[in-house]
N, C-alpha and C positions, 0 to 999 in steps of 0.2 A: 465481544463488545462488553467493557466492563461497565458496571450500574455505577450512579453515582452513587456515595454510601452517606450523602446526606437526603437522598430520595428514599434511601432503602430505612434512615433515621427516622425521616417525617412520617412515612408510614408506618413503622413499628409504634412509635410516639402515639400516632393517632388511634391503630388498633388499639394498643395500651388504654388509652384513654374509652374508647368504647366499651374494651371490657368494664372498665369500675364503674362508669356509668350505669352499665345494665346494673352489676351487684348490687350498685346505690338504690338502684330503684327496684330489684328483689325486697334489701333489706325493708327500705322504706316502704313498699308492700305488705311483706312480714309483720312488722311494727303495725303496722293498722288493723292488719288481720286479730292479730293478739289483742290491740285494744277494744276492738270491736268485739268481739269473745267474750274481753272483760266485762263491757259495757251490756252487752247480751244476759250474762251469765247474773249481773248485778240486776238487774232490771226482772228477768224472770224469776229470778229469787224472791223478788220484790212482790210481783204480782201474786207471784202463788203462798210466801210462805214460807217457802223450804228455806233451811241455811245446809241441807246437805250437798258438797261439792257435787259431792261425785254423784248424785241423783239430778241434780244441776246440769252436768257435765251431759249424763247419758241423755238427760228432756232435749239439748240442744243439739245429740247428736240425730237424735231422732225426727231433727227438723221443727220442735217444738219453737215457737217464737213467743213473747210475752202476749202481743196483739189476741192471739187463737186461743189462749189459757182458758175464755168463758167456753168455747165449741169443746175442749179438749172434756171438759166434764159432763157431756153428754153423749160420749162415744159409747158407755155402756147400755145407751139408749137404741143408738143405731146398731150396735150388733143384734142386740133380742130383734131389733127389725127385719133384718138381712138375717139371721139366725136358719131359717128354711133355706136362705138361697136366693128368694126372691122380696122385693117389696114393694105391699099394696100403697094404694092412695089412701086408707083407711091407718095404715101403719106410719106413713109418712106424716099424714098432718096430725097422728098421735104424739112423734116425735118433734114435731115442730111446734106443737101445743107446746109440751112440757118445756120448751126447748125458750120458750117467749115467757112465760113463767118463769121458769130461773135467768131474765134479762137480756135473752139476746135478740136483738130487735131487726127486725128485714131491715135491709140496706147494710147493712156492717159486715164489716170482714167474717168475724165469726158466723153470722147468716148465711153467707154464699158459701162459708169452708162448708159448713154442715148441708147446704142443698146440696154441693159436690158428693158428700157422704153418701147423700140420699138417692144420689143419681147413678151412681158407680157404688160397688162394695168396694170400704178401705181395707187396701193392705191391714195383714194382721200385725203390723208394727205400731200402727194408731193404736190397739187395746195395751199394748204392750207399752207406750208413751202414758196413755192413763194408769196403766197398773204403776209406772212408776213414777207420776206423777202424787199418785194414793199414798203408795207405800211415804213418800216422801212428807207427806202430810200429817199421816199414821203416827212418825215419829215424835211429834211435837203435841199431840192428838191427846187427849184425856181420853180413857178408855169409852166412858158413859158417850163423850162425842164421838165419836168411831161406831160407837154400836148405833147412835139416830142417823150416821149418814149411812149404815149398812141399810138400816130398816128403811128411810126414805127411799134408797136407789130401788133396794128391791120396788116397793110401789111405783114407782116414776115406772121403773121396768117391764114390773106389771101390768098398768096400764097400759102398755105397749102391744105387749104378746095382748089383752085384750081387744083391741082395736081389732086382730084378725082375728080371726078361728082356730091359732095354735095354742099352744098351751100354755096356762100361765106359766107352769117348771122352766118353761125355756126361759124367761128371764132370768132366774136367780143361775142357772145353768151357764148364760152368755154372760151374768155380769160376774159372777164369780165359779169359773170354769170349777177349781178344786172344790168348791163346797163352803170353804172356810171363810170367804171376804178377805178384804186387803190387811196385810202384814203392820 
């Protein structure tokens, strides 16, 4: 039984056609993807400061969004919290203290990202977003400024390990693991 070869046409034709379809709409995916990255990458620049790409590049690979940038500089806060392993209510509303104080107000995204903090320890990729979110800072930084935002953090930090019974060392210890502060 021979096929007819203008059945065997309309189908090829149409396969044909559905593949560039899909492409069409990979590329056209692609394309938004990229400009969304752009627009990302432009925007978090914005918020924080940085003009370094590639510090740019690694904040958003890190899941950094512009929205989270106020929570994002309190994470040296939650680690001295979590620091032991565990955290009190004493420790908690010490970081939410400080936390209201540098402007982040309950009900905002930044509010609930840090109660998540405070509820779960975060991954250690969060201090690792802040350290490069610093360093990125660092660079544009007058030294004299670098040195009040070492001495503030330490404080903020401190007053944290004070809230519990541990020691104040473990703050300058969680916020700046090497000893040195941010690059």
């Amino acid at each position: 039984m021979a096929e007819n070869p203008h059945i065997l046409g309309d189908r090829g034709k149409s396969l044909e056609d559905e593949f560039f379809r899909k492409e069409n709409a990979r590329a056209i995916e692609r394309l938004r993807e990229l400009q969304q990255r752009t627009t990302s990458r432009e925007a978090l620049a914005k918020v924080i400061g940085i003009t370094n790409e590639a510090i740019i590049d690694r904040l958003i690979a890190l899941g950094i969004r512009p929205e989270i940038v106020s929570a994002l500089a309190i994470v040296p806060l939650v680690e001295v919290a979590w620091a032991d392993g565990t955290l009190d209510a004493k420790e908690r509303q010490a970081v939410l203290d400080r936390a209201e104080k540098s402007g982040i107000a309950p009900g905002t995204a930044d509010h609930d990202l840090l109660q998540s903090w405070l509820d779960k320890k975060p991954e250690p990729r969060l201090l690792t977003a802040w350290t490069e979110m610093v360093r990125g800072l660092s660079e544009r930084m007058p030294p004299q400024e670098l040195a009040s935002l070492k001495v503030g953090l330490v404080e903020r930090a401190k007053a944290v390990a004070r809230a519990s019974a541990a020691a104040p060392a473990r703050a300058t210890t969680a916020c700046f693991p090497t000893g040195r502060g941010p690059r």
